[in-house]
N, C-alpha and C positions, 0 to 999 in steps of 0.2 A: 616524467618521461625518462626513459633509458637515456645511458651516458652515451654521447655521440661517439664514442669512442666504441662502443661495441658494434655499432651497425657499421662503421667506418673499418674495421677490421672482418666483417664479414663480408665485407662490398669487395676489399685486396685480395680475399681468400678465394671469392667466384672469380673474379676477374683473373688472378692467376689460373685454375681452371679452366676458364676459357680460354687460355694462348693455346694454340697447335704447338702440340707435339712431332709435329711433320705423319702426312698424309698425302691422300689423294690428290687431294684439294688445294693444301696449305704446306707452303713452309716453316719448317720449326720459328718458333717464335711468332709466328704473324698472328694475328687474332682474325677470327674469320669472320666473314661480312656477305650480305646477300644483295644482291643488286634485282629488281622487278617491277613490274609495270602489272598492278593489282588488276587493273580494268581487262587483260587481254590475259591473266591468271597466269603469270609471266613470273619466273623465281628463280634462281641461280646462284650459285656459289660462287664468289666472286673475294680471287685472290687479289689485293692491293698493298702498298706501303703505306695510304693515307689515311685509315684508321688505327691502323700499328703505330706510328708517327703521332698522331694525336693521340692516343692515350697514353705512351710513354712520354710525350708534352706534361702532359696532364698530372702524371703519376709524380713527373718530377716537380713541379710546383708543387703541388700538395705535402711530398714526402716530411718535408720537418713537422707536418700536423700531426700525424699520423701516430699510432702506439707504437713503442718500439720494433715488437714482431711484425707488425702490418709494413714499418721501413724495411725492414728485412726483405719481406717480400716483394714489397714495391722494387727494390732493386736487384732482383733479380727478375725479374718482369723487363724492366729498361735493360738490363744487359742481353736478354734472349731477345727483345725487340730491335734492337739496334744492331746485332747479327745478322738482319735482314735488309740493312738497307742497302749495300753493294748488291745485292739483285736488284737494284731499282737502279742504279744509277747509269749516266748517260754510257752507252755502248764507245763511245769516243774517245772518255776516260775524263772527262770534263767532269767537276764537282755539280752539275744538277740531275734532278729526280724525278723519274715520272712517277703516275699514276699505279701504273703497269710495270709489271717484269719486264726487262731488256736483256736479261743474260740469263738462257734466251728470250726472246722477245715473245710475249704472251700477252696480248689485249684482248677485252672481253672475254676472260676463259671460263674453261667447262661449261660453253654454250653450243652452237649449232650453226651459228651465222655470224653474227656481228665481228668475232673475232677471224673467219676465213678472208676479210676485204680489208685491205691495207688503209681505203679511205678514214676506216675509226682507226687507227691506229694514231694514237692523239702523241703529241713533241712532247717532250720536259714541261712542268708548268711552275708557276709560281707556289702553288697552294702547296703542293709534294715538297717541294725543297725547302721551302721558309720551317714549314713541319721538322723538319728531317736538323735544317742547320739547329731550329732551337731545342730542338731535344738529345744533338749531338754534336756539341762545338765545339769538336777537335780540327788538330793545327790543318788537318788540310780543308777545313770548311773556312776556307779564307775570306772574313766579311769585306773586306776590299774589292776583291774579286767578284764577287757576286755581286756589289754594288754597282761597279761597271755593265755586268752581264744583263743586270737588270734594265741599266738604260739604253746598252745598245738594241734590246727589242723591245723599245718602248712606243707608243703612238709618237707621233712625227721623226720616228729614226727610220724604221722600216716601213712603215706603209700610217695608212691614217684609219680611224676608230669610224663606223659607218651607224653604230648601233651605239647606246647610252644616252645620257643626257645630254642633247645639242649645245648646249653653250661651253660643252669640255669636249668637244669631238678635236679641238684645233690645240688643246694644252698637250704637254708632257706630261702623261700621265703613265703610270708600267703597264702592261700588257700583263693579262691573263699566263700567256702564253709562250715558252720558249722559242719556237719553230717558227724555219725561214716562210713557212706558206701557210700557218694557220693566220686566219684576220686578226684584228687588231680588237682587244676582247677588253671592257671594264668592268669588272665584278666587285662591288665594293667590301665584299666579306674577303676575299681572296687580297684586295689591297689590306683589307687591316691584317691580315696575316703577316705579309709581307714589313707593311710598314713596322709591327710589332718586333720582329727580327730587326729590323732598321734600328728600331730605338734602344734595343735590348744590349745594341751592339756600339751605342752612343756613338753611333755614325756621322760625319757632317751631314747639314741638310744643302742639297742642291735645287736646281727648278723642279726637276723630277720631284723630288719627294714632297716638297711643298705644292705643288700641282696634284699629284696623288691624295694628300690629306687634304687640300680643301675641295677633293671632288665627295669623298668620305661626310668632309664635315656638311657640304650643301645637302647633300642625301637625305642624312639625317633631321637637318636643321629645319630643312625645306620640308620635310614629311611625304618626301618622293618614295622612301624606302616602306609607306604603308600602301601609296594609291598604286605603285608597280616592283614591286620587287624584284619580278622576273627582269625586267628592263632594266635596273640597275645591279640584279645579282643575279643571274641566269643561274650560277651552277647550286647555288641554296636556295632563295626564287620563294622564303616563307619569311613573313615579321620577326616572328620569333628568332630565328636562324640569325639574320639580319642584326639584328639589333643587339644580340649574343656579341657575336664579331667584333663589331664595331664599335659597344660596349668596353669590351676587353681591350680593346687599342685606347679608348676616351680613357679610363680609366689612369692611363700613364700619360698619354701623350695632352699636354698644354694647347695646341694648336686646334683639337677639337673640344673646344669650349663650349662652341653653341650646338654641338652633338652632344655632350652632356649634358647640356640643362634642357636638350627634348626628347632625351631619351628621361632624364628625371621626371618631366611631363609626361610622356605618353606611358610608358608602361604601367606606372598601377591600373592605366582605364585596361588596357589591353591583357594583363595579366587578371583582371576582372571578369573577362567578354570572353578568354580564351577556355574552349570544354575540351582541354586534353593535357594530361598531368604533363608531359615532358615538355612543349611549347610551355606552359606554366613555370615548371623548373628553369627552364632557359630566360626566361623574365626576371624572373624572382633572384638567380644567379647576379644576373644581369645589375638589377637595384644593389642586392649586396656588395658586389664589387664599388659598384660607383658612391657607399657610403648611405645608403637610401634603406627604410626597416620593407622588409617585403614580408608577408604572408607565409605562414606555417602551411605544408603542404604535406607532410610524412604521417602525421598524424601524429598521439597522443604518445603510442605503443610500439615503433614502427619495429620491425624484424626486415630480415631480406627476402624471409619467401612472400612477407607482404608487399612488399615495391619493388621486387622484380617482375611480375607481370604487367605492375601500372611503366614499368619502363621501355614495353614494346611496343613496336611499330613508328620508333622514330626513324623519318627518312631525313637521315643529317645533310645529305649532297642531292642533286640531280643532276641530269646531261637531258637536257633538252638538243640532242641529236642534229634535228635541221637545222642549231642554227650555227652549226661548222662552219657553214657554206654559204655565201651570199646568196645564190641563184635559189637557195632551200628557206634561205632566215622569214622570209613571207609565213612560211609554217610553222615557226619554231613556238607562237604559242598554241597549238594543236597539241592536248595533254596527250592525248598516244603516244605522240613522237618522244616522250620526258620518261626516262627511266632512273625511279629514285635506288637511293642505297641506303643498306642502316646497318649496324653494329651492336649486338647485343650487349657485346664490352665495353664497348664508348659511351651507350648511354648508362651504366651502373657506372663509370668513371665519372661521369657529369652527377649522379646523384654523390658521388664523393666529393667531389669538388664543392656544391652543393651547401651540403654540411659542415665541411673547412670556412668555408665564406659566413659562417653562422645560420644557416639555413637548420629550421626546426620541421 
């Protein structure tokens, strides 16, 4: 087999390609992403910080792997990505980050509708800024700060959790969610995000965050995160997805011990059972990380014009819409209503990451 290093070096070289140049569409540096609901033949260009954010995440973990020219590259990739994130951040001057452009404000764009109704216009979330603080932790991303900010919108501060697993609707756990009127949301891929920055930033631990990690580790541990996902991760709402995330926190954090020895359990079955190479990668990542031999997936020979086409159609996030809303949440599993997103860049970043982790 080819030296990992040479597919690893053609993975930096499209990936650089792919960032905007600024465009119609795109701001310089953003990497561009498509948002669509396949069933109503539904497809858009959809400008964000939250795949720019993860793969400058991404790139910078990886970077001391890398051949020397590929670091080269990789950092310039993170400095034209990280250019972009004061258009994301709070219009107030507040250190968090939405989804969406706020300067000016642009949700759902270059579409027809969803972006003319102020109702989708979604608050600051946890996922954007956790993103954004670890792959840019300069003096004014103050982890203090955002520790507080975290708990002041958290379940039993501002309002109580209606939706997740019933026997944490009454704990401290963080909210999804920035904003004074969106509900009180548990996503537990969006908490290991979070928690991940927690830890990365050797934070005390308070109720918060220990109420947060063991909603994480029952998820897991319980095998709630295979019988419903959506219930427990509405805005990735797939196993794979799931177990990725949550992996990536077990991995460092001691407190989910019995998430790692069922994520050690379940995934070779589910990495066995699963017929699509990128949920595969995401498993097989997944074991790697945690110490575990996974499955050769690249092949014998691999090239990049060969594993770029097994690399599309990942829908890394969704927005299940209805379930903003209390009076709508009855609908929110109505797969119409769910509009996924994917990243052409994100997923050749994960097959780098991939390969770093010793993936063959």
């Amino acid at each position: 087999m080819p030296e990992p290093a040479a597919l690893l070096s053609e993975l930096i070289t499209r990936i650089a390609a792919l960032q905007s140049t600024g465009d119609a569409h795109y701001l310089p540096g953003l990497f561009p992403s498509q948002r669509l609901q396949k069933s109503l033949r539904y497809r858009r260009e959809d400008s964000n910080v939250f795949f720019t954010a993860a793969i400058v995440y991404t790139l910078q973990e990886l970077s001391l792997h890398l051949p020397p020219a590929a670091q080269e590259q990789a950092a310039a990739i993170v400095a034209r990505g990280r250019a972009t994130y004061p258009h994301y951040r709070c219009p107030n001057g507040q250190p968090t980050y939405n989804y969406y452009q706020t300067q000016p404000r642009q949700h759902f764009p270059h579409g027809y509708l969803l972006g003319r109704f102020r109702q989708f216009a979604t608050p600051d979330d946890v996922d954007s800024t956790s993103l954004v603080y670890l792959s840019d932790p300069s003096p004014e991303h103050d982890a203090a700060w955002l520790h507080a900010k975290l708990q002041a919108h958290a379940n039993t501060v501002i309002g109580w959790a209606t939706t997740g697993p019933k026997d944490f609707r009454r704990r401290k756990i963080y909210s999804t969610w920035f904003g004074k009127y969106m509900p009180i949301e548990f996503d537990v891929s969006t908490l290991s995000n979070g928690m991940l920055w927690h830890r990365r930033n050797n934070l005390p631990f308070n109720e918060f965050d220990l109420d947060s990690l063991a909603l994480i580790d029952w998820v897991i541990s319980s095998g709630e995160y295979r019988r419903d996902p959506l219930g427990v991760s509405p805005y990735y709402a797939t196993v794979p997805l799931i177990a990725y995330h949550a992996g990536r926190l077990a991995a460092e954090a001691p407190q989910l011990a019995a998430a790692r020895a069922a994520l050690l359990r379940d995934l070779p079955e589910l990495l066995a059972a699963s017929p699509h190479f990128m949920d595969k990668l995401l498993l097989a990542s997944t074991l790697l990380r945690l110490g575990a031999p996974a499955p050769a997936l690249l092949g014998p020979t691999p090239t990049l014009a060969e594993v770029e086409p097994r690399t599309r159609g990942l829908a890394f996030c969704i927005a299940p819409l209805l379930n903003y809303y209390p009076h709508t949440r009855w609908l929110a599993r109505w797969r119409l209503s769910h509009i996924a997103w994917e990243c052409p860049a994100y997923s050749l970043a994960l097959v780098a990451e991939y390969l770093v982790l010793g993936g063959s």
